[in-house]
C-alpha positions as a printed Julia matrix, in Angstrom:
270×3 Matrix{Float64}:
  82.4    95.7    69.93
  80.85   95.91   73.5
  78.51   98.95   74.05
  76.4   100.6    76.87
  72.91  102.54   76.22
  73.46  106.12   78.27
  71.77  104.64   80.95
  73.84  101.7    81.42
  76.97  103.78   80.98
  75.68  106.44   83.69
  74.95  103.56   86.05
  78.34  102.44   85.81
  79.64  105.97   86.39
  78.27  105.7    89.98
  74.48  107.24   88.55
  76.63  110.15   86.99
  74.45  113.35   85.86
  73.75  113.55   82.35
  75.37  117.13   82.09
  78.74  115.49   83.25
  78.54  112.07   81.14
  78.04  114.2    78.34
  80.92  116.55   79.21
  82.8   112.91   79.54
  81.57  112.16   75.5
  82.39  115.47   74.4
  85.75  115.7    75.32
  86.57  112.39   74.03
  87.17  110.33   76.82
  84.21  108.26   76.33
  83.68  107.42   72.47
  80.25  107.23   71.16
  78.52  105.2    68.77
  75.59  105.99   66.88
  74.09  102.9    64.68
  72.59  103.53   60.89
  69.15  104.76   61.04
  69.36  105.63   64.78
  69.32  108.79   66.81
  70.05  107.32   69.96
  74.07  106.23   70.52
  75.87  104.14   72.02
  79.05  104.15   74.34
  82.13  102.03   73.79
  82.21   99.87   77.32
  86.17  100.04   77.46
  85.73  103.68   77.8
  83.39  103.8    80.4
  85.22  100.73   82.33
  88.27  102.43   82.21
  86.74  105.89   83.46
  85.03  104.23   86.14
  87.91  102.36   87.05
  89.77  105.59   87.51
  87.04  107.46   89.45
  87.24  104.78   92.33
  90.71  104.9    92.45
  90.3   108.56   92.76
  88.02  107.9    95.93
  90.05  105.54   97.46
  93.25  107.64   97.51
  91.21  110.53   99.31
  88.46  108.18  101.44
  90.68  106.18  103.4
  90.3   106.19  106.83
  93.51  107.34  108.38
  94.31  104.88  111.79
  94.87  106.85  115.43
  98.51  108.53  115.48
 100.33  110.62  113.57
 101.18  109.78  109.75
 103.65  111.98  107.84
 105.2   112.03  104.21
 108.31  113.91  105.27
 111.94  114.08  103.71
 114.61  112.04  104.73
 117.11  113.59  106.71
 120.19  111.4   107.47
 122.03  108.26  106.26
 120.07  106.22  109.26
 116.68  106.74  107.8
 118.07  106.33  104.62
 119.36  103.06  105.5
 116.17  102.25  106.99
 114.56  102.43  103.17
 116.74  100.59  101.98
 116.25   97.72  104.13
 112.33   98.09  103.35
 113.39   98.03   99.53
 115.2    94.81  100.23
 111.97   93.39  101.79
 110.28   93.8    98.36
 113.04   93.71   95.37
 115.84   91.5    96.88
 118.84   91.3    94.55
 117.24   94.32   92.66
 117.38   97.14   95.25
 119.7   100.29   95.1
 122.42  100.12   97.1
 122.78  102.6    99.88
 126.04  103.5    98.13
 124.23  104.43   95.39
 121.43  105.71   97.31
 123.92  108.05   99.08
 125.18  109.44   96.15
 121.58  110.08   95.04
 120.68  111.5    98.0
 123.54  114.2    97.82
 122.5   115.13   94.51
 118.96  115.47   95.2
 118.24  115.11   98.49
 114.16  116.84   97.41
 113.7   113.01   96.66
 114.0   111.4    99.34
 111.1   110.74  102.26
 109.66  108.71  104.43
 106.64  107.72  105.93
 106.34  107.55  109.68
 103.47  106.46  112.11
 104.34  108.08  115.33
 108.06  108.2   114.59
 108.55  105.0   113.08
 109.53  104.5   109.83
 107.08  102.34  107.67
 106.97  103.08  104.11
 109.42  105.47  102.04
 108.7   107.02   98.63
 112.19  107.89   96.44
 112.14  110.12   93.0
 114.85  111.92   91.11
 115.6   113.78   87.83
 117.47  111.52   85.77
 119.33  112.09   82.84
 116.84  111.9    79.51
 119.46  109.25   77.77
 119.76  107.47   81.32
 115.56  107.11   81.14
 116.27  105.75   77.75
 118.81  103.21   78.25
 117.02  101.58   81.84
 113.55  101.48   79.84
 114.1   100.09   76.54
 116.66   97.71   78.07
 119.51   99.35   75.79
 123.52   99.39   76.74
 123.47   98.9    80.43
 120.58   99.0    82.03
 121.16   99.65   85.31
 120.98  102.84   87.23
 124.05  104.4    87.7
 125.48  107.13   90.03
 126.19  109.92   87.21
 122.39  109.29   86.0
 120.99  111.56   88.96
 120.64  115.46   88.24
 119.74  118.23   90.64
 116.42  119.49   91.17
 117.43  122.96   89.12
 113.87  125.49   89.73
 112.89  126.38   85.91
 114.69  123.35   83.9
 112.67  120.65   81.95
 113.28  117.4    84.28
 111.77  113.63   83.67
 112.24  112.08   86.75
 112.2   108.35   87.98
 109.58  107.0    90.66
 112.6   104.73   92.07
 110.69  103.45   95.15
 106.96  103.66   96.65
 107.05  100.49   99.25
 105.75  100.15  102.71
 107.34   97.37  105.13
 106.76   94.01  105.28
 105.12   92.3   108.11
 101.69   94.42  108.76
  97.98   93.65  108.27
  96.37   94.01  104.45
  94.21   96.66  106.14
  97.61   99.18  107.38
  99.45   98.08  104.32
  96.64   99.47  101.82
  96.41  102.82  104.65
 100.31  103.36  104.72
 100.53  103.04  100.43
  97.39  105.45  100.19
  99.31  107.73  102.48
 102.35  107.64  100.5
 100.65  107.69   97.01
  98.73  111.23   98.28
 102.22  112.13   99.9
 103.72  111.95   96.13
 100.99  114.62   95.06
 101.91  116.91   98.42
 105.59  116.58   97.04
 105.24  117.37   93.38
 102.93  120.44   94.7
 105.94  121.51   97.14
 108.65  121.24   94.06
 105.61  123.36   91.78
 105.63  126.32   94.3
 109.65  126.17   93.84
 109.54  126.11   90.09
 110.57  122.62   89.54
 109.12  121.98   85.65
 109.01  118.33   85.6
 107.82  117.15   82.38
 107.63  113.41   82.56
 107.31  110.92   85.35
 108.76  107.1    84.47
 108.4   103.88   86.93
 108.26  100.41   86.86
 106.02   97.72   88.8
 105.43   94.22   88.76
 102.65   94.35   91.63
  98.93   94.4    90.55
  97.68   97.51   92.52
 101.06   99.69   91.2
  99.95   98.56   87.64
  96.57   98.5    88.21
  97.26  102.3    89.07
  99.4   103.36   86.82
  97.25  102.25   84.02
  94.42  104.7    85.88
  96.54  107.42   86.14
  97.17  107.59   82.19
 100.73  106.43   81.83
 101.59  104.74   78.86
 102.71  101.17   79.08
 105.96  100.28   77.52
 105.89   96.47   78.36
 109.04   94.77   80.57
 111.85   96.65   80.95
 113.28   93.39   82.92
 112.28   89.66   83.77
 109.41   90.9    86.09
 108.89   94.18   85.58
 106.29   96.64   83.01
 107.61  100.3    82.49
 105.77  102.98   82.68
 105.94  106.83   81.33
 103.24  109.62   82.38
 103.91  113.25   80.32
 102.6   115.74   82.78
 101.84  118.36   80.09
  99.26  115.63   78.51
  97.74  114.23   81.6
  94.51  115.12   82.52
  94.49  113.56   85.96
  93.15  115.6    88.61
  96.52  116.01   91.03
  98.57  116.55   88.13
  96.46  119.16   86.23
  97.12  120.93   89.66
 100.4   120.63   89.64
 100.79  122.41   86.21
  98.63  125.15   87.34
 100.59  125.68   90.7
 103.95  125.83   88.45
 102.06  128.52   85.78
 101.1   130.42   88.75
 104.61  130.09   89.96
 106.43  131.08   87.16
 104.11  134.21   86.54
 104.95  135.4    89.97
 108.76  134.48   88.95
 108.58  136.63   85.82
 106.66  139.8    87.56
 109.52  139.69   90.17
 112.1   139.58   87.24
C-alpha cells in the first residue's frame, strides 16, 4: 500500500490549502490512513494521483490558448456538413464509421446532436450524441445480439424524459500539427459542456452518458471524468458509462443544477 504524509499529498495537489485537502479527505475522495499508535495519517497515493490527475485535466480544458480566428461548436445544419463528418470519421475509424445513411436518419431524429467545429468557416472537428434506446445501450456495450447501431436505436430529444445518450463521435481531422489538433479537441470537449448546458435550459434530463475510445487521451479522460470502465465492447475499443446524477465533476454538477433550476421555473409556469 503506497501512502503520502499531508505534505507530500498537498504538494502533489499543486501546494493545495489545507482547508481544501481536508475538504478532499472528508468527503471521501481521498482515503486516509492512520497507523496503530499514531495520530498523524496517511493518504492512499492512488487517491491523490487520480485527483491530481483530474485537476490538470480540468486546467487544460479551460487554459488553452485559443489560435487567431474564429472557433465555433455550432450545430450541423445540412446533409453537406454532415457529409463532411463523416468523411473526418472515416479518417479515424475506417470500416467502423456510421454511414451517412445512417447518420441521416439520426440526424432527422435528433438533429440537437449534431455539430461541428469550424475555424473561420471550415469544418475541422465534429462532435455527434444522441438518446438511444436503454436496451440499444445494452446490446452495443456488452457485445449482446447485434451489436451494431441501428437506425430504430435513435430517440428524440423529448424536454422532461429520462434519456442515456451515446457520445457517437468527438474527432478532429487528420492532417494538422499536434499543437491545433490538441486546440481543436479542447474546443470540442468544452463545446460538449456548452451543449449539454443548452439541452439543460430546455429540460432535456439526461441521465447517463455512454462512449467508447481506443485513443489514450479519450481514455485517459474518461477515466478523469468518473466514468466507469466496462472493458472492450469490440477488438479495439473500452466502453465507457458516466451517470450524471452520481458525478461530481465540475461541468456536470452544473448541468444538473441548470436542469433543477429549469424544471422549477417549468413547474411555477404549470
Amino acid at each position: 500500500m503506497e501512502l503520502y504524509t499531508s505534505s507530500e499529498a498537498r504538494k502533489k495537489l499543486g501546494g493545495m490549502a489545507s482547508s481544501s485537502f481536508k475538504k478532499l479527505v472528508d468527503s471521501g475522495k481521498i482515503r486516509k490512513i492512520t497507523p496503530p499508535n499514531k495520530k498523524q495519517g496517511l493518504y492512499m497515493k492512488e487517491d491523490v494521483d487520480k485527483t491530481a490527475e483530474a485537476m490538470q485535466l480540468f486546467a487544460e480544458i479551460y487554459s488553452v490558448a485559443q489560435p487567431e480566428g474564429k472557433k465555433e461548436v455550432v450545430q450541423v445544419q445540412n446533409e453537406r456538413e454532415l457529409r463532411e463528418t463523416v468523411a473526418i470519421a472515416q479518417q479515424h475509424f475506417g470500416e467502423r464509421t456510421h454511414t451517412l445513411e445512417k447518420r441521416l436518419e439520426w440526424f432527422h431524429k435528433a438533429p440537437e446532436g449534431d455539430y461541428v467545429l469550424k475555424d473561420k468557416e471550415v469544418i475541422v472537428g465534429y462532435l455527434s450524441i444522441q438518446p438511444f434506446k436503454p436496451e440499444a445501450l445494452e446490446r452495443i456495450f456488452t457485445r449482446k445480439g447485434n451489436p451494431d447501431t441501428q437506425a430504430d436505436d435513435v430517440e428524440p430529444f423529448t424536454p422532461g424524459k429520462p434519456l442515456e445518450c451515446y457520445i457517437s463521435g468527438m474527432v478532429v481531422k487528420v492532417g494538422i500539427s499536434e499543437a491545433q489538433a490538441k486546440r481543436y479537441g479542447m474546443r470540442l470537449f468544452m463545446g460538449m459542456f456548452d451543449i449539454l448546458l443548452d439541452l439543460a435550459k430546455r429540460g432535456i434530463d439526461i441521465r447517463k452518458l455512454w462512449v467508447k475510445s481506443n485513443t489514450v487521451s479519450g481514455i485517459r479522460i474518461c477515466r478523469n471524468m468518473g466514468f466507469t470502465e466496462l472493458g472492450y465492447v469490440n477488438t479495439e475499443q473500452i466502453g465507457f458509462v458516466l451517470d450524471l446524477e452520481k458525478s461530481d465533476f465540475s461541468p456536470i454538477r452544473q448541468y444538473r443544477e441548470v436542469l433543477q433550476e429549469t424544471n422549477k421555473i417549468e413547474t411555477r409556469t404549470t
